[in-house]
C-alpha beads as a LAMMPS data file, in Angstrom:
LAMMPS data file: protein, C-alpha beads

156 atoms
155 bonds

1 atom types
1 bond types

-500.0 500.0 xlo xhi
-500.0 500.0 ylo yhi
-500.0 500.0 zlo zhi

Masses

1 110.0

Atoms # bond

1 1 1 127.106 -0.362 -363.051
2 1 1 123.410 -1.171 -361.352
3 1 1 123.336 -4.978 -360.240
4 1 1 119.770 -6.870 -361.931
5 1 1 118.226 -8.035 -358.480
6 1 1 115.361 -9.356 -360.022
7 1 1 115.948 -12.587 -359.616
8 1 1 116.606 -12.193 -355.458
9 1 1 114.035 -9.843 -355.608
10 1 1 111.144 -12.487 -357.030
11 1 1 112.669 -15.329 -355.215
12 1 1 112.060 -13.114 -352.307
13 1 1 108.881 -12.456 -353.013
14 1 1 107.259 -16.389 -354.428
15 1 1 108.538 -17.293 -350.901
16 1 1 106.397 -14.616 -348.916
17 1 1 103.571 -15.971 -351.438
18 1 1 104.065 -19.079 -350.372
19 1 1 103.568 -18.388 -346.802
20 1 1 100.973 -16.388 -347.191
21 1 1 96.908 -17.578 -347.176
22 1 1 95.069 -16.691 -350.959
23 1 1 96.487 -14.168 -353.432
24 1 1 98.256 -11.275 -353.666
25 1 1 98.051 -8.377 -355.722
26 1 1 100.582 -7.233 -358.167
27 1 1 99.916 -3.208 -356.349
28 1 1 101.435 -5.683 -352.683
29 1 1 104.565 -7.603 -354.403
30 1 1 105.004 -4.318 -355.839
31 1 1 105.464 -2.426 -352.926
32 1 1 107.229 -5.782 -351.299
33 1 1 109.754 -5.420 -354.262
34 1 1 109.900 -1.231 -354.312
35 1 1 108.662 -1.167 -357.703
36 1 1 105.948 -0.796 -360.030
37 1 1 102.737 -2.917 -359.976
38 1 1 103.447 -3.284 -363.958
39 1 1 106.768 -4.576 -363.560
40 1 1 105.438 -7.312 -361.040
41 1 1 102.821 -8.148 -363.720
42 1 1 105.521 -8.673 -366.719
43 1 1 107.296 -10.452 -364.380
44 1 1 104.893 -13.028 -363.184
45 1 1 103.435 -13.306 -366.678
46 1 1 106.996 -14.898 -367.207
47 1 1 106.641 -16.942 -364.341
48 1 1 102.883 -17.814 -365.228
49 1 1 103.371 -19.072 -368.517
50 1 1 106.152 -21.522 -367.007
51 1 1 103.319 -22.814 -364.855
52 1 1 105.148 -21.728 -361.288
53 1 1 102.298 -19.129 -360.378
54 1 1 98.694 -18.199 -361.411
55 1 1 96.406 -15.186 -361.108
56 1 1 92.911 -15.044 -359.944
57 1 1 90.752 -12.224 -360.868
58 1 1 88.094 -10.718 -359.248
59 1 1 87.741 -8.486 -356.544
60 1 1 89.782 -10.778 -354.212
61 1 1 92.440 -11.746 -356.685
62 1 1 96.021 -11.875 -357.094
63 1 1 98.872 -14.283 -357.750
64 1 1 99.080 -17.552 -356.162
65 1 1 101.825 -20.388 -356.336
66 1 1 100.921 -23.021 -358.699
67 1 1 103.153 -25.908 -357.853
68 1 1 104.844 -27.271 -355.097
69 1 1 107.798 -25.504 -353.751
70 1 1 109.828 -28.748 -354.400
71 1 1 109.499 -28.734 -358.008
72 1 1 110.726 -24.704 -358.444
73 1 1 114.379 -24.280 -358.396
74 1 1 116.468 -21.079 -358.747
75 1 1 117.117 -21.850 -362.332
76 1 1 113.503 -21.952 -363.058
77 1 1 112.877 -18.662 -361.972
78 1 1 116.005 -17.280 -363.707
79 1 1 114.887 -18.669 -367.000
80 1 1 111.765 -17.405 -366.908
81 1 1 112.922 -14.045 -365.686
82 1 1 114.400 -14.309 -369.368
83 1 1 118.294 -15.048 -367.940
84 1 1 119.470 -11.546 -367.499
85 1 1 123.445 -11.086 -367.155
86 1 1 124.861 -13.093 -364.207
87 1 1 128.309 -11.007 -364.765
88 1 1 128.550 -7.213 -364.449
89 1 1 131.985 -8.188 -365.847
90 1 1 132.582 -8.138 -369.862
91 1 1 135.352 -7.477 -372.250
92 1 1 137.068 -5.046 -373.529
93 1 1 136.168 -4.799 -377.757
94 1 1 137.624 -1.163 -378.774
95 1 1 140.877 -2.990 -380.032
96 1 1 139.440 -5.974 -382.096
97 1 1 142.754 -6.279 -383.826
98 1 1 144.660 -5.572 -381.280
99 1 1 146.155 -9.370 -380.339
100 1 1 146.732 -8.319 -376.646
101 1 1 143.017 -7.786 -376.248
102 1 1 142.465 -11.226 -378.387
103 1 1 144.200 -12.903 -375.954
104 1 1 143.200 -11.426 -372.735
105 1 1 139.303 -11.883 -374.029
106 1 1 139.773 -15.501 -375.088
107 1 1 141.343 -16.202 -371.422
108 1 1 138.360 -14.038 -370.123
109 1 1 135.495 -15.765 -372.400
110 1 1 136.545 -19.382 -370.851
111 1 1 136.653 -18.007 -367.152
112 1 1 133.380 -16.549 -367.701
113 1 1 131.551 -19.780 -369.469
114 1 1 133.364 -21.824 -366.660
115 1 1 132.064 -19.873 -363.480
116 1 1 128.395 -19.338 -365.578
117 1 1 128.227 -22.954 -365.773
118 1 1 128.876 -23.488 -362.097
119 1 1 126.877 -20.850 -361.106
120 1 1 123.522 -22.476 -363.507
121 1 1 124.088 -25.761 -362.255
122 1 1 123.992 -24.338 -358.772
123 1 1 120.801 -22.349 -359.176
124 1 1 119.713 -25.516 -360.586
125 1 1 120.488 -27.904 -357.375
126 1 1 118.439 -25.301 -355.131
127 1 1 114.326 -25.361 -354.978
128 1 1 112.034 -22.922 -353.522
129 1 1 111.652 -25.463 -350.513
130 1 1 114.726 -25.663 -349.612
131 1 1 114.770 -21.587 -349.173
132 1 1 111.746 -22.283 -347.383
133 1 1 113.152 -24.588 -344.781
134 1 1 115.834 -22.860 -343.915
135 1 1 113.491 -19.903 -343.708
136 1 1 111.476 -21.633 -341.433
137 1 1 114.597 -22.948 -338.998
138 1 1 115.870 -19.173 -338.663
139 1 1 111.832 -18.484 -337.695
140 1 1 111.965 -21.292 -335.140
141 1 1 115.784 -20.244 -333.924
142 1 1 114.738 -16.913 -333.343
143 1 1 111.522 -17.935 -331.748
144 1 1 109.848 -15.109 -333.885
145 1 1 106.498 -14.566 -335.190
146 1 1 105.873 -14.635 -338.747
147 1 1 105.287 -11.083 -340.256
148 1 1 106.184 -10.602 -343.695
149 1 1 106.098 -7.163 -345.800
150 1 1 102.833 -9.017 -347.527
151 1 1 101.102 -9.873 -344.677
152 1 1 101.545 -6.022 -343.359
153 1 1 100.364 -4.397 -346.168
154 1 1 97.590 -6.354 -346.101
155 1 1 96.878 -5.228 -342.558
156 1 1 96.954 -1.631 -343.721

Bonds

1 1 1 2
2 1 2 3
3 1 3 4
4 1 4 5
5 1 5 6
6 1 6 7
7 1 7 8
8 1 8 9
9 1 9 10
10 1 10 11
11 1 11 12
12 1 12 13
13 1 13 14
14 1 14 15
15 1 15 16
16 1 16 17
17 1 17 18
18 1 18 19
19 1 19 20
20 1 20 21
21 1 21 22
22 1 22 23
23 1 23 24
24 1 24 25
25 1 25 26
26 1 26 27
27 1 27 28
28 1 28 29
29 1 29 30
30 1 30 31
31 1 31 32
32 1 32 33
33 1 33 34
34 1 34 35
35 1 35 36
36 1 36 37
37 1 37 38
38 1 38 39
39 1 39 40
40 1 40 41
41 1 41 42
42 1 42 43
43 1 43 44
44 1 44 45
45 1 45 46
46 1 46 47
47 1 47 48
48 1 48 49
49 1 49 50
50 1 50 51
51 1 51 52
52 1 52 53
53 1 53 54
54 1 54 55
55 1 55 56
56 1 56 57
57 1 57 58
58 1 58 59
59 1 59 60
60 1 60 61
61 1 61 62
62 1 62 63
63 1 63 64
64 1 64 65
65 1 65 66
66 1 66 67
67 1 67 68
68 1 68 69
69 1 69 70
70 1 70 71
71 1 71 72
72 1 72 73
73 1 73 74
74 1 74 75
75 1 75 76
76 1 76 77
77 1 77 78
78 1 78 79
79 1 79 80
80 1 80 81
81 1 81 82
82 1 82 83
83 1 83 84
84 1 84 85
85 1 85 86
86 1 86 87
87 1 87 88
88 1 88 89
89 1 89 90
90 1 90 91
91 1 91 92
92 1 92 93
93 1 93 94
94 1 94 95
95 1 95 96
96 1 96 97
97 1 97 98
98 1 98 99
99 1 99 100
100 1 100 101
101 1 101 102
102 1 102 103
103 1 103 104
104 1 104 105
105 1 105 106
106 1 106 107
107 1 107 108
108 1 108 109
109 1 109 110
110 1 110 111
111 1 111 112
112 1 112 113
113 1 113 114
114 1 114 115
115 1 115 116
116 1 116 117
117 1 117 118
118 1 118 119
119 1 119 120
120 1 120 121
121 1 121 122
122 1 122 123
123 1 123 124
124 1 124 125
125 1 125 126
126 1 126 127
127 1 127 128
128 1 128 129
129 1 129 130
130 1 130 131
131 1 131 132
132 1 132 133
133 1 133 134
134 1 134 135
135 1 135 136
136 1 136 137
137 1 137 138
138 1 138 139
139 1 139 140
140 1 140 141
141 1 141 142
142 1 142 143
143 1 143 144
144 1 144 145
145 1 145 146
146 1 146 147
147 1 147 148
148 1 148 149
149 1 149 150
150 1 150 151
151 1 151 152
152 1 152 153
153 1 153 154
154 1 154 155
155 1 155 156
């Protein structure tokens, strides 16, 4: 089964935003994400109507971060990514009478709400700027210069 990595992929991608000067096209994030300039537009029309980005048009426009990195956590962003599966994991349904299965998918069911719960309340303790700092101490520890897959595309 594919893993969803849009949610790692758009975090990734709001962060180079963030360090990066003005907008950036949807055809940029795109190729940042290895995807299609469309998808990066549905996606950021999610994250636009929340208020976490905005677009400019024009000739030099693009998406921008709206709001402070402080007031974006990871739970944001998965809601308005529309909260795709966290689990690859489901249960087994070709027996429904079967009371085996009824009992292994009740014992699965509560394992499943329990680790969901953990995991939302997690994504839910960790903002955009706290990605960012410890983005920015790996910089400094590696004594490195900033280049990002947006700032070399723009280059080219």
């Amino acid at each position: 089964m594919k893993r969803d990595s849009r949610l790692s992929g758009v975090l990734h991608v709001l962060l180079h935003m963030a360090e990066h000067d003005g907008p950036v096209t949807s055809e940029v994030l795109a190729k940042a994400m290895c995807t299609n300039p469309v998808v990066i537009r549905r996606i950021m029309a999610g994250l636009r109507e929340r208020g976490y980005v905005r677009s400019e048009k024009g000739h030099r426009g693009g998406w921008r971060i709206a709001r402070d990195l402080s007031g974006i956590t990871l739970r944001d962003v998965y809601d308005a990514l529309g909260r795709p599966s966290l689990f690859a994991m489901g249960n087994r349904n070709e027996s429904p009478g079967c009371l085996v299965e009824q009992a292994v998918n009740t014992a699965l069911d509560s394992a499943f709400q329990e680790a969901e719960a953990l995991l939302l309340a997690r994504l839910g303790e960790v903002t955009l700027a706290a990605l960012s700092a410890e983005f920015h101490a790996g910089l400094v520890a590696r004594q490195g210069v900033l280049e990002t897959e947006i700032d070399i595309e723009n280059v080219h």
